[in-house]
Backbone as XML, in Angstrom:
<?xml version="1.0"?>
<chain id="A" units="angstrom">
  <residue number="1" name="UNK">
    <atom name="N" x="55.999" y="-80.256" z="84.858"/>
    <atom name="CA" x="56.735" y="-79.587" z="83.797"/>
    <atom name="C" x="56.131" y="-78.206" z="83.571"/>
  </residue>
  <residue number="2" name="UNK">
    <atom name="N" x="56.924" y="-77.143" z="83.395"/>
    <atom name="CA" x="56.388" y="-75.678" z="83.177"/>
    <atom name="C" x="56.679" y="-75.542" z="81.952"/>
  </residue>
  <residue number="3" name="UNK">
    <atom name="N" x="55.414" y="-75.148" z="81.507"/>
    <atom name="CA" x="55.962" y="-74.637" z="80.072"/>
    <atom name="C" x="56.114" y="-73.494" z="79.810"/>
  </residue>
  <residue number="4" name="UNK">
    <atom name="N" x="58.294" y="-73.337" z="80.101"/>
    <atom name="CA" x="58.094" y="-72.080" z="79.147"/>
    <atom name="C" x="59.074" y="-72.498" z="78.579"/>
  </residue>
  <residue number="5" name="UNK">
    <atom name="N" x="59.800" y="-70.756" z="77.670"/>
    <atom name="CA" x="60.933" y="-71.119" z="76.356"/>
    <atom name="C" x="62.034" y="-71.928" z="77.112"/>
  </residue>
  <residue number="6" name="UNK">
    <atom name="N" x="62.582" y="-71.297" z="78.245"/>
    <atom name="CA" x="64.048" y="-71.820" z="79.063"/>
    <atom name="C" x="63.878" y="-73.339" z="79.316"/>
  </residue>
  <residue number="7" name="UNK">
    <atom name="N" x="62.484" y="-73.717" z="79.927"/>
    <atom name="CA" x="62.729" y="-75.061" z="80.019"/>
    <atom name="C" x="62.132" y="-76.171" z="79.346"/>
  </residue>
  <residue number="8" name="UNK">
    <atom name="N" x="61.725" y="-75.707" z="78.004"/>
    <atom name="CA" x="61.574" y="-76.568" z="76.766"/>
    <atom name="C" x="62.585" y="-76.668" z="76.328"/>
  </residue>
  <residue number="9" name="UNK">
    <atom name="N" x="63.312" y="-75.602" z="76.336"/>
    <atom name="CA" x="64.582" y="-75.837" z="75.476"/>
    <atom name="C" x="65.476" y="-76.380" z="76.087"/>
  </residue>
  <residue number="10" name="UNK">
    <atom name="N" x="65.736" y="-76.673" z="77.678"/>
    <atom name="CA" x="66.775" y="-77.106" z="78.473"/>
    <atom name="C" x="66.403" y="-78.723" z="78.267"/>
  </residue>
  <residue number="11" name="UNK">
    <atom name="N" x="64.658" y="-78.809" z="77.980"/>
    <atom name="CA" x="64.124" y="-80.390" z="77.850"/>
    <atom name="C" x="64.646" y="-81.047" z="76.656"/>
  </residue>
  <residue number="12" name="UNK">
    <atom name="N" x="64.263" y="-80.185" z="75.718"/>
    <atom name="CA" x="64.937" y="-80.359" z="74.021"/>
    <atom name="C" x="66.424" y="-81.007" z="74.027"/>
  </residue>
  <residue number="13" name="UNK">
    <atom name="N" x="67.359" y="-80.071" z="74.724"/>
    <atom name="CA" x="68.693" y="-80.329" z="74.722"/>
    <atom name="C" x="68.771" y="-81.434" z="75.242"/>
  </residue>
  <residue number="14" name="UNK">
    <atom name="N" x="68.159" y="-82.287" z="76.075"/>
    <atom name="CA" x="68.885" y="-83.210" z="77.375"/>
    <atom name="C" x="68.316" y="-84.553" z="76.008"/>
  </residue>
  <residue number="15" name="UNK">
    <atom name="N" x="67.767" y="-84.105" z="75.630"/>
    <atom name="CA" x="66.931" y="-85.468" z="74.203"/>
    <atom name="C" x="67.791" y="-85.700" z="72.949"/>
  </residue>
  <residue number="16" name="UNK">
    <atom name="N" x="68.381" y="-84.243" z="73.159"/>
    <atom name="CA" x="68.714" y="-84.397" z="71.761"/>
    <atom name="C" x="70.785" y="-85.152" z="72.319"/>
  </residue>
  <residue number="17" name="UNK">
    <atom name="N" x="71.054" y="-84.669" z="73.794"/>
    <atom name="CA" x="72.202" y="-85.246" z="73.455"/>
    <atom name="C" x="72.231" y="-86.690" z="73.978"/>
  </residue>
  <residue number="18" name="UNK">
    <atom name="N" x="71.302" y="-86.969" z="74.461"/>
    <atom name="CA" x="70.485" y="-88.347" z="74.666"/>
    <atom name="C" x="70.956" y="-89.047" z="73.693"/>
  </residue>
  <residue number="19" name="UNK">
    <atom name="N" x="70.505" y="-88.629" z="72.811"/>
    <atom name="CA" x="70.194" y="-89.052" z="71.032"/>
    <atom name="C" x="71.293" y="-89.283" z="70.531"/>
  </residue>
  <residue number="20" name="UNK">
    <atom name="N" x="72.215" y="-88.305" z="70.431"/>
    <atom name="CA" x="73.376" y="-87.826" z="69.926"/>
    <atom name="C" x="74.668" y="-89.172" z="70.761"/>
  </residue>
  <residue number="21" name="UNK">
    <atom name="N" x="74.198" y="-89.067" z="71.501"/>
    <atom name="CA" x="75.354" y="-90.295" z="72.520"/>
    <atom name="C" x="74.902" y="-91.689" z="71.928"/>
  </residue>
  <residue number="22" name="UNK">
    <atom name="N" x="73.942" y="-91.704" z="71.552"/>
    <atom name="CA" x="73.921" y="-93.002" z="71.085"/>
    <atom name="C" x="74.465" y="-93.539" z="69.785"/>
  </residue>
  <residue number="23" name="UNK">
    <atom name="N" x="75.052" y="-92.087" z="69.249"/>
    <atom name="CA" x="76.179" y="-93.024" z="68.169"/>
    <atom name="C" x="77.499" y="-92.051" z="68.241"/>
  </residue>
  <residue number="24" name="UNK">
    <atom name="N" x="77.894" y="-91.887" z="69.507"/>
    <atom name="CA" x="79.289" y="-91.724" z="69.714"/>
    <atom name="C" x="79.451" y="-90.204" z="69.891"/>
  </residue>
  <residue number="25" name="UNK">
    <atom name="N" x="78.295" y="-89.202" z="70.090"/>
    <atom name="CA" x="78.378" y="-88.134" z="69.687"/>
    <atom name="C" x="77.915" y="-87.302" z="71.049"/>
  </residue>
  <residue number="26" name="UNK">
    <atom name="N" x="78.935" y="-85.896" z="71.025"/>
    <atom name="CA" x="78.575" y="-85.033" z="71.972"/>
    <atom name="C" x="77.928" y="-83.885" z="71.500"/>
  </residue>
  <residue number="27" name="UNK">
    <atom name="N" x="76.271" y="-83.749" z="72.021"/>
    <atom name="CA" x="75.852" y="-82.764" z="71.647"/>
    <atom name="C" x="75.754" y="-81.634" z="73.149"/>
  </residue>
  <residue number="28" name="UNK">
    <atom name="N" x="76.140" y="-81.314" z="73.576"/>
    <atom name="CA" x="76.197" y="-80.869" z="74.813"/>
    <atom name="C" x="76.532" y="-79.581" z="74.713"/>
  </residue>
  <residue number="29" name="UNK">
    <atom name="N" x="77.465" y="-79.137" z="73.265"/>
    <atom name="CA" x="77.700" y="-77.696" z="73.156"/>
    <atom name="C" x="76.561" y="-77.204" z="72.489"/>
  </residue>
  <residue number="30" name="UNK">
    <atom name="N" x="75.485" y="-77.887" z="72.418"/>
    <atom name="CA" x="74.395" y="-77.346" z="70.909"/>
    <atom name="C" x="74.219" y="-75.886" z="71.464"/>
  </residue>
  <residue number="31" name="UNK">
    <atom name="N" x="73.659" y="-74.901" z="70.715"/>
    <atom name="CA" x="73.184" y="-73.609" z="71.546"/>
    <atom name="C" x="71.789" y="-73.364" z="70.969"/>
  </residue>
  <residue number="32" name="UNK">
    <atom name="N" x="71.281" y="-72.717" z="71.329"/>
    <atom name="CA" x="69.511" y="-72.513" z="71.322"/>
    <atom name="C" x="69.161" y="-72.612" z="70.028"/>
  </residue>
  <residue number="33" name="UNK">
    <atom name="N" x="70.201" y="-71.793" z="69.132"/>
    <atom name="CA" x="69.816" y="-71.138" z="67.633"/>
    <atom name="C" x="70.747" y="-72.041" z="66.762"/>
  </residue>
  <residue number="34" name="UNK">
    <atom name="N" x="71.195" y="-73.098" z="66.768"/>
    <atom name="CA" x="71.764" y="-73.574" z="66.556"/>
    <atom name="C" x="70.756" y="-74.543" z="65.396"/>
  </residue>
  <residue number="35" name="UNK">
    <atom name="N" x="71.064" y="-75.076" z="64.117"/>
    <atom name="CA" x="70.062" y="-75.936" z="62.924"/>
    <atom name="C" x="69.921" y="-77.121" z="63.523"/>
  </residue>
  <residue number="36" name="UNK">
    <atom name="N" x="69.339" y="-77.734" z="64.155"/>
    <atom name="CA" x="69.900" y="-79.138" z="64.904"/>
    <atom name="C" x="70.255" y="-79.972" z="63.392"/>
  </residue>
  <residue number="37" name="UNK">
    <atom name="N" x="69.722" y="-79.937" z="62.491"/>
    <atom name="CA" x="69.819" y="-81.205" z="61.251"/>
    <atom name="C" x="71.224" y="-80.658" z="60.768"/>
  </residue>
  <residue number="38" name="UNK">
    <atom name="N" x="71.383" y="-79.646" z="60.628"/>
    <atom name="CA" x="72.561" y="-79.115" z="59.832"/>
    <atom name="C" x="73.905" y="-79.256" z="60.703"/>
  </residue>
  <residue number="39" name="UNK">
    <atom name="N" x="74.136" y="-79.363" z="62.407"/>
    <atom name="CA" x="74.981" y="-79.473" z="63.069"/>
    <atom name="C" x="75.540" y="-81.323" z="62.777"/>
  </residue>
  <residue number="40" name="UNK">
    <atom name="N" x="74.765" y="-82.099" z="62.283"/>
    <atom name="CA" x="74.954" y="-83.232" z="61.837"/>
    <atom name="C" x="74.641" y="-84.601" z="63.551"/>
  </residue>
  <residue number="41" name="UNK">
    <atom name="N" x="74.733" y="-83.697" z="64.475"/>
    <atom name="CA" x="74.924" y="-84.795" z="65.580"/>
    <atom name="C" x="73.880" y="-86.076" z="65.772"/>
  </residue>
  <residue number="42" name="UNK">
    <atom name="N" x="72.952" y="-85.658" z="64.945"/>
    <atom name="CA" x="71.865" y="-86.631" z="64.826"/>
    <atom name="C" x="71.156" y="-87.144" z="63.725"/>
  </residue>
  <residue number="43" name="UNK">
    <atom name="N" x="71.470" y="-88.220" z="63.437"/>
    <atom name="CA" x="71.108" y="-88.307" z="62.107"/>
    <atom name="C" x="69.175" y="-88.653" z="61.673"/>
  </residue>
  <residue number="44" name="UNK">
    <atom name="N" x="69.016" y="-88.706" z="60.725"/>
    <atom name="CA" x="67.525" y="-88.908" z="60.350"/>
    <atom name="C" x="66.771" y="-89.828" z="60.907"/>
  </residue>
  <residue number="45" name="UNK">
    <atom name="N" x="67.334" y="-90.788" z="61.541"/>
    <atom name="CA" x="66.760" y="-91.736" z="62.507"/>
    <atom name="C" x="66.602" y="-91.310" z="63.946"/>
  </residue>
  <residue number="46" name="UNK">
    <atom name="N" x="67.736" y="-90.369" z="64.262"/>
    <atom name="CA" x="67.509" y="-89.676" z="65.596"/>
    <atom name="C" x="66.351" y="-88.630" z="65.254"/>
  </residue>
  <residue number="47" name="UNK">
    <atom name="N" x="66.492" y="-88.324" z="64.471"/>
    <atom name="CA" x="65.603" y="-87.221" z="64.051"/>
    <atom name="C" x="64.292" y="-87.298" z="64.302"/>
  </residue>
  <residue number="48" name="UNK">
    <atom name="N" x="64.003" y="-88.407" z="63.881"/>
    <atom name="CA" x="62.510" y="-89.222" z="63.882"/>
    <atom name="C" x="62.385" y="-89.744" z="65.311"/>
  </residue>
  <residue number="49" name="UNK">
    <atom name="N" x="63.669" y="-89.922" z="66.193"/>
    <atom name="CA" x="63.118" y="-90.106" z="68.020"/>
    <atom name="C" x="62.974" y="-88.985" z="68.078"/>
  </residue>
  <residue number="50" name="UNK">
    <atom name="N" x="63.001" y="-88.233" z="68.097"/>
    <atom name="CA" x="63.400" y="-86.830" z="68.519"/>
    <atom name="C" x="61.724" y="-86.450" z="68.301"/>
  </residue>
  <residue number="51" name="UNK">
    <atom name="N" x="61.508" y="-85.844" z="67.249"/>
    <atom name="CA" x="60.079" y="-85.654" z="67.102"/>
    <atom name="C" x="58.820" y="-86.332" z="67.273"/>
  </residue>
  <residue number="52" name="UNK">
    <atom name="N" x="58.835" y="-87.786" z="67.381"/>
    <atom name="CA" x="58.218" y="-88.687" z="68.190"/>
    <atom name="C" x="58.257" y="-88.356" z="69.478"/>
  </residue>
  <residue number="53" name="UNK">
    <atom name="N" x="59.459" y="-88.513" z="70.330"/>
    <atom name="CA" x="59.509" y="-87.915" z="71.381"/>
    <atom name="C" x="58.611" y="-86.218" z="71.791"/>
  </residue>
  <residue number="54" name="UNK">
    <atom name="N" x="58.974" y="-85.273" z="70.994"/>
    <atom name="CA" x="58.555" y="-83.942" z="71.576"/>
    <atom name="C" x="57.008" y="-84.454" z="70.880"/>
  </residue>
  <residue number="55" name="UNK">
    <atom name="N" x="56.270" y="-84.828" z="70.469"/>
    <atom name="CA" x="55.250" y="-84.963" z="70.268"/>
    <atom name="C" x="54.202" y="-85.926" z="71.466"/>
  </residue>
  <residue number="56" name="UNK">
    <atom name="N" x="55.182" y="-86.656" z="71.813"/>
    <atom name="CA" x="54.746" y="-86.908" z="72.602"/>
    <atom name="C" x="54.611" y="-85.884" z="74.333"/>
  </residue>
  <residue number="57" name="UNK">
    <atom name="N" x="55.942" y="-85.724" z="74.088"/>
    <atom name="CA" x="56.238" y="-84.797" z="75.767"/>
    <atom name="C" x="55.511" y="-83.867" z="75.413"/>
  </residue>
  <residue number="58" name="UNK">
    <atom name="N" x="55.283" y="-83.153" z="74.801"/>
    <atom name="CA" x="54.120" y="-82.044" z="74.780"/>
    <atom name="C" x="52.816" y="-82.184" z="74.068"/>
  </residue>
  <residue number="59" name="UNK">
    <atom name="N" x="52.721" y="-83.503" z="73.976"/>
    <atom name="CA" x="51.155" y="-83.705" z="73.388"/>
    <atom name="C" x="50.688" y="-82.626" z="72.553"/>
  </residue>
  <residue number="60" name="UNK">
    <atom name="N" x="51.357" y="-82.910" z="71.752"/>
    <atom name="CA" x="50.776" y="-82.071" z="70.155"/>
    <atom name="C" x="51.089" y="-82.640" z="69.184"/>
  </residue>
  <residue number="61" name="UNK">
    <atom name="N" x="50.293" y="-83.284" z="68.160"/>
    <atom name="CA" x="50.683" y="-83.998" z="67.464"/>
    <atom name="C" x="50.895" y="-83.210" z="66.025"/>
  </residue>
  <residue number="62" name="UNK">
    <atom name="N" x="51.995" y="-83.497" z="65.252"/>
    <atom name="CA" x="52.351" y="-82.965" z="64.409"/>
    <atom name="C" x="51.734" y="-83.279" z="62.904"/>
  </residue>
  <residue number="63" name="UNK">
    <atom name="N" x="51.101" y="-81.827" z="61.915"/>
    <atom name="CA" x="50.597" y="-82.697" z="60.649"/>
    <atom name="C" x="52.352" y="-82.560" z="59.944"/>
  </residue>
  <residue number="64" name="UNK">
    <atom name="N" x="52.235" y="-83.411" z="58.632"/>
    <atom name="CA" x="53.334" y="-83.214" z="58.171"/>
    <atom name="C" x="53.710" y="-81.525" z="57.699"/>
  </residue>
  <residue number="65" name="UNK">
    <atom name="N" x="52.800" y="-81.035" z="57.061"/>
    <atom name="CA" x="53.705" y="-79.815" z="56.432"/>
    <atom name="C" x="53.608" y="-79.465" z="57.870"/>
  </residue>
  <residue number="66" name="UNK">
    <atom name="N" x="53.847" y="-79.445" z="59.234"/>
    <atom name="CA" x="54.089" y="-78.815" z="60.245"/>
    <atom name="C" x="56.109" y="-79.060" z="60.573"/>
  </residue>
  <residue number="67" name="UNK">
    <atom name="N" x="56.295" y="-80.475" z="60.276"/>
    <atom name="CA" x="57.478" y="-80.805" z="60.397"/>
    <atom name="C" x="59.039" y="-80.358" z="59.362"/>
  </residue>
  <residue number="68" name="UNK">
    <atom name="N" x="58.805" y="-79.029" z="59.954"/>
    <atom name="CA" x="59.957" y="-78.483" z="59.042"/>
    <atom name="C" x="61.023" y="-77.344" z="60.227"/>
  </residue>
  <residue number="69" name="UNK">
    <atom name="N" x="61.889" y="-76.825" z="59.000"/>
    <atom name="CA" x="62.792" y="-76.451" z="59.884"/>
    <atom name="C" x="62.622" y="-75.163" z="60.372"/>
  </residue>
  <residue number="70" name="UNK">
    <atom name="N" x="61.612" y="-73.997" z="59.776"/>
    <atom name="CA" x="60.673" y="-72.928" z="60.181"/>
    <atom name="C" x="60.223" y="-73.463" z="62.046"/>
  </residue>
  <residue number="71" name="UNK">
    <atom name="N" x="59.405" y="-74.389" z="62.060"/>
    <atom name="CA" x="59.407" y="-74.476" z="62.732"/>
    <atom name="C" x="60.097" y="-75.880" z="64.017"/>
  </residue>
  <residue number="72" name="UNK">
    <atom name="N" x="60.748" y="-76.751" z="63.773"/>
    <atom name="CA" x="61.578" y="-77.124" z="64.455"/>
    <atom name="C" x="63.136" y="-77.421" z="64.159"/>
  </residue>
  <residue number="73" name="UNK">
    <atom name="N" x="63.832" y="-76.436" z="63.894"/>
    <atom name="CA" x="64.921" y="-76.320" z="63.300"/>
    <atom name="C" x="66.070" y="-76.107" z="64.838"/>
  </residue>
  <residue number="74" name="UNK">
    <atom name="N" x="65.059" y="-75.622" z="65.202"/>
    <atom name="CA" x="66.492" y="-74.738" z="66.344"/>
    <atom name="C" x="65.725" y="-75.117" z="67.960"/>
  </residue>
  <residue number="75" name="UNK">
    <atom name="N" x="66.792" y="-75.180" z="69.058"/>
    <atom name="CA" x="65.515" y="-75.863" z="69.992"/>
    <atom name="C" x="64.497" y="-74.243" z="70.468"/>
  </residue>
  <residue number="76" name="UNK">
    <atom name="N" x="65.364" y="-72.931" z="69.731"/>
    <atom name="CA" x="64.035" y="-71.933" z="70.324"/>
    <atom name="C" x="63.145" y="-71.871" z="69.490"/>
  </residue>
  <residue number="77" name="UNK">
    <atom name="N" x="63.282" y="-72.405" z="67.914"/>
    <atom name="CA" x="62.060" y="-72.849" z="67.662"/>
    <atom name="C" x="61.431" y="-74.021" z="67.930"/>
  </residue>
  <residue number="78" name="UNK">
    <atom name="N" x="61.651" y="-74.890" z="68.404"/>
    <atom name="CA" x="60.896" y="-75.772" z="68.933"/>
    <atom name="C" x="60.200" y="-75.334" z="70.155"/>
  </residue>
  <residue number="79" name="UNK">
    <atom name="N" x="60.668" y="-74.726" z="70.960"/>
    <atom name="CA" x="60.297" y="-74.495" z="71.940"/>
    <atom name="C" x="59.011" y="-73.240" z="71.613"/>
  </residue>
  <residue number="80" name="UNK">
    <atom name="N" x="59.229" y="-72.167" z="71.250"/>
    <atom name="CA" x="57.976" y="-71.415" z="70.372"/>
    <atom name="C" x="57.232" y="-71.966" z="69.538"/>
  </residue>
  <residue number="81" name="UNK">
    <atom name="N" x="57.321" y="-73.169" z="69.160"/>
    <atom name="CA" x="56.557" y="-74.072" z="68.367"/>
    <atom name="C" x="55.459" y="-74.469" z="69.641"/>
  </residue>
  <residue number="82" name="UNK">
    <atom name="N" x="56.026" y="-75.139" z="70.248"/>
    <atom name="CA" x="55.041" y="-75.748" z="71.602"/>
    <atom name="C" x="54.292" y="-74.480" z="72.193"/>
  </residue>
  <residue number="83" name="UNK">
    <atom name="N" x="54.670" y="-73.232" z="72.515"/>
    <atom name="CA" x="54.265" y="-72.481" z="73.371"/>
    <atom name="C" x="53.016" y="-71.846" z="72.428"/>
  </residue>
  <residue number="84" name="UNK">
    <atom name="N" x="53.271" y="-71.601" z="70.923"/>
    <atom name="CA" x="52.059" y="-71.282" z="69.992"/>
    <atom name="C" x="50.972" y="-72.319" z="69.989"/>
  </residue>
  <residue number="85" name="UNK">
    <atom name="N" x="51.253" y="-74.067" z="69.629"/>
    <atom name="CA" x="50.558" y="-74.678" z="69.726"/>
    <atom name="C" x="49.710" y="-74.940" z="70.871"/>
  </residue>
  <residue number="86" name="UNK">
    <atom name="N" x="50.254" y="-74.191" z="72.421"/>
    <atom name="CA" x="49.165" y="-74.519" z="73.245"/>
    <atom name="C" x="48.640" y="-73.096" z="73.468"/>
  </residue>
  <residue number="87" name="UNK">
    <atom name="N" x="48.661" y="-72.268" z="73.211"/>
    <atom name="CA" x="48.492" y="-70.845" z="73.022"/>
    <atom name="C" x="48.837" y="-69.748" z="73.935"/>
  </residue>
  <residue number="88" name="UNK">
    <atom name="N" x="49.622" y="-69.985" z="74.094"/>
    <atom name="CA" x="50.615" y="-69.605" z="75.254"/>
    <atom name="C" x="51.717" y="-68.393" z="75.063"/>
  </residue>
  <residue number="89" name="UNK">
    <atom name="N" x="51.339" y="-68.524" z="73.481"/>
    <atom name="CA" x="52.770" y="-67.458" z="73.212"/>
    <atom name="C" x="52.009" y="-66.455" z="71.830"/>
  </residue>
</chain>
């Protein structure tokens, strides 16, 4: 896995419509800048795979005031989230 912005965020997307299919839902149009919580395709339970998940795939574990929408709101902030946390960006 390379870490940069294009393919965190191409990783992000493939999870989140992962996620999103599992209750009937196409997230496939999401776009980079896009609120993921506010687009609705995943609800608070996906939410919680979701960040379990990227915590895991990029081994960084999250404190709580880290888990917000500053920083994982959109998958290019998620993805600049990871690239700061390993110091990369």
């Amino acid at each position: 896995m390379s870490l940069n912005k294009e393919n965190i965020e191409t990783e992000i997307k493939a999870k989140i419509v992962e996620i999103a299919a599992q209750t009937g839902d196409d997230a496939s149009e999401l776009a980079v800048d896009d609120i993921i919580p506010a687009t609705g395709l995943i609800d608070s339970t996906g939410l919680l795979e979701l960040i379990a998940w990227y915590e895991k795939t990029y081994q960084i574990p999250l404190a709580q005031e880290e888990i917000n929408v500053d920083n994982l709101g959109s998958l290019t902030r998620m993805a600049e989230f990871v690239l700061r946390k390993k110091g990369l960006l």
